[in-house]
C-alpha positions in Angstrom: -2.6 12.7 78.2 -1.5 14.6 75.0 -1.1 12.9 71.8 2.7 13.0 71.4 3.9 14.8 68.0 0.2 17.0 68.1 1.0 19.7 65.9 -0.5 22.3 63.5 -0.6 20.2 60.1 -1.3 21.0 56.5 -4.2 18.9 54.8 -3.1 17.2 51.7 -6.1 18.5 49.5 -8.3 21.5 48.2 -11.5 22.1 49.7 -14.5 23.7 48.7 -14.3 27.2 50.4 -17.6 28.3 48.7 -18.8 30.3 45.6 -16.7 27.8 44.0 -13.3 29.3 45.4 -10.9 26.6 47.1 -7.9 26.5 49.6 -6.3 24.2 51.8 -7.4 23.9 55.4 -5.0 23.5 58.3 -5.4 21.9 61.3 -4.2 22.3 65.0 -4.3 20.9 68.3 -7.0 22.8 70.1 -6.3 24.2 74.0 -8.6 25.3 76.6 -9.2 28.7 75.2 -11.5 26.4 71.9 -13.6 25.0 74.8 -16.7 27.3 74.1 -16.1 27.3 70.3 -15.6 23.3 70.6 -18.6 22.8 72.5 -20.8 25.6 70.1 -19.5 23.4 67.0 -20.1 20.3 68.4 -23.9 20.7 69.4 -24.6 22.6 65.8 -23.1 19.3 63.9 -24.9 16.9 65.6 -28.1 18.3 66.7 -30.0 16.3 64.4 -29.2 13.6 67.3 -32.4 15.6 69.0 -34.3 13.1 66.9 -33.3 10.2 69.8 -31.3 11.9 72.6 -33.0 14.4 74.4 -29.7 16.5 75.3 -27.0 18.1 73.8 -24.3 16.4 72.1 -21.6 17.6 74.6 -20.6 20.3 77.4 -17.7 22.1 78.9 -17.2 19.5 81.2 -17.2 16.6 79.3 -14.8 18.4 76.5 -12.4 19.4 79.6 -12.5 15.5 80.5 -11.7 14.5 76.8 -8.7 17.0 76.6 -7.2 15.0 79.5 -7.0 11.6 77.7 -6.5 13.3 73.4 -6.4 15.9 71.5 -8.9 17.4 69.0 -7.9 19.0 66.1 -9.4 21.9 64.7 -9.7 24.2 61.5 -10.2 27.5 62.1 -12.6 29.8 60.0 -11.9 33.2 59.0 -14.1 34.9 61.4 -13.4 32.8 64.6 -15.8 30.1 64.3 -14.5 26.5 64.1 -14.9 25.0 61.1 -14.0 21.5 61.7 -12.6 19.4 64.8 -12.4 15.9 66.2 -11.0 13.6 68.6 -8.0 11.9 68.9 -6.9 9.7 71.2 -3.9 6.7 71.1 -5.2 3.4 72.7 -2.4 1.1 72.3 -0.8 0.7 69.0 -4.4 2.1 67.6 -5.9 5.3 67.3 -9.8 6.7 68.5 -11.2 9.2 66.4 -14.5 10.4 68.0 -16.5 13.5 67.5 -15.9 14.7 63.8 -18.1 17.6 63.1 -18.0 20.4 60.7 -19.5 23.1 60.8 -23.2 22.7 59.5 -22.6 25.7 56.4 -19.8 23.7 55.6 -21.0 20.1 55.8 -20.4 18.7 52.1 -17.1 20.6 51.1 -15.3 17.5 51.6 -13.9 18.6 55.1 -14.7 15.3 57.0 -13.0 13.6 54.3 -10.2 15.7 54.8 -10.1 15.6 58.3 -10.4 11.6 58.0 -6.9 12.0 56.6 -5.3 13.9 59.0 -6.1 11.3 61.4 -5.3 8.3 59.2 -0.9 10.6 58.1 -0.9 11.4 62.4 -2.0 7.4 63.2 0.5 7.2 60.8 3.2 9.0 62.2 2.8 7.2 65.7 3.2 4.3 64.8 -0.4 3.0 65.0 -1.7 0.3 62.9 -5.6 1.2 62.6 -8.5 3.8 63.5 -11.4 3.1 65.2 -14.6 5.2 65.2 -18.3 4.3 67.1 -21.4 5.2 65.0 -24.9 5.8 66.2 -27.0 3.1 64.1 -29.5 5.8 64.1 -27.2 8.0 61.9 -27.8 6.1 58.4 -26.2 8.6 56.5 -22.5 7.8 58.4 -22.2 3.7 57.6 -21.9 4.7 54.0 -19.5 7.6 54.1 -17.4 5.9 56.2 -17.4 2.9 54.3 -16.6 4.6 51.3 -13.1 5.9 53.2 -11.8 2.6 53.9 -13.7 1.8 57.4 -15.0 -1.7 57.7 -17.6 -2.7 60.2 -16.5 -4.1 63.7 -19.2 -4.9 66.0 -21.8 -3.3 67.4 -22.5 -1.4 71.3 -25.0 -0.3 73.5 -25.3 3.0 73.4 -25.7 3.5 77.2 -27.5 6.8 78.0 -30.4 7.9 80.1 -32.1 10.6 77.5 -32.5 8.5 74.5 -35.8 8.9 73.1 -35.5 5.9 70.9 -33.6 2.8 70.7 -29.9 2.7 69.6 -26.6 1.4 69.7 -23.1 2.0 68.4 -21.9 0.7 65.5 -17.5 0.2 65.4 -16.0 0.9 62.6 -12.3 0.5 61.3 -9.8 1.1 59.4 -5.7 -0.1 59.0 -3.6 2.9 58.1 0.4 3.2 58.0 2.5 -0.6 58.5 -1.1 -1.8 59.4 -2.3 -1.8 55.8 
């Protein structure tokens, strides 16, 4: 299932584009020809998950699964390399946003913040009353930045999989956005 109203969308803010220049990124609803570059981006933005799961962050298969149930949104670079995505996906009158990555040379531009509202206007715009997001505990650096945006902790989860090298668990996170506020 497709998120109703995907769309290409303008984000509401400059980013860093590098050597101090700035623009505004767009995003759009990726299709089955962004599989590889999905996939490529994904694994690059979270490989530092090597550190406790002994396996790539994702696959072809499992992103083809995903695009049954959401959407992911991207921002395309200028030289055909994904520059941002994630994960959308309505549950009810709520929204899951999984799998936020930007591209590694990218990471600190303020592009997840950016993508983080994108999510919160299209939640928005359906109708939805919150977000919800699962964190690896194991990923320190995410309860802050998240936290800092408006996300508030909601429980915790095993983290069910058969290559982790070290103990871990999901933290939920979430946040009210639109008439849920």
């Amino acid at each position: 299932m497709r998120l109703a109203g995907a769309r290409s969308e303008t984000l509401g803010a400059t980013v860093a584009a590098g050597a101090g220049l700035k623009h505004t990124v767009t995003t759009r609803s990726a299709d089955a020809h962004d599989i590889p570059a999905l996939v490529a981006l994904l694994n690059a933005a979270f490989a530092m998950e090597r550190d406790f799961i002994d396996k790539d962050r994702t696959s072809v298969a499992e992103i083809e699964r995903y695009m049954t149930t959401g959407t992911f949104f991207v921002v395309d670079g200028d030289d055909a390399v994904l520059v941002s995505c994630m994960y959308l996906e309505r549950r009810g009158d709520r929204i899951y946003l999984g799998m936020l990555a930007v591209n590694p040379s990218r990471q600190g531009s303020g592009i997840g913040r950016q993508m983080i509202a994108a999510a919160e206007r299209h939640a928005a715009s359906l109708g939805c009353g919150a977000i919800d997001i699962r964190i690896v505990d194991r990923r320190t650096e995410l309860p802050p930045f998240y936290r800092a945006l408006g996300f508030v902790d909601n429980g915790t989860e095993p983290l069910v999989e058969s290559k982790l090298t070290k103990p871990a668990h999901f933290i939920r996170m979430t946040k009210p956005v639109g008439h849920g506020r």
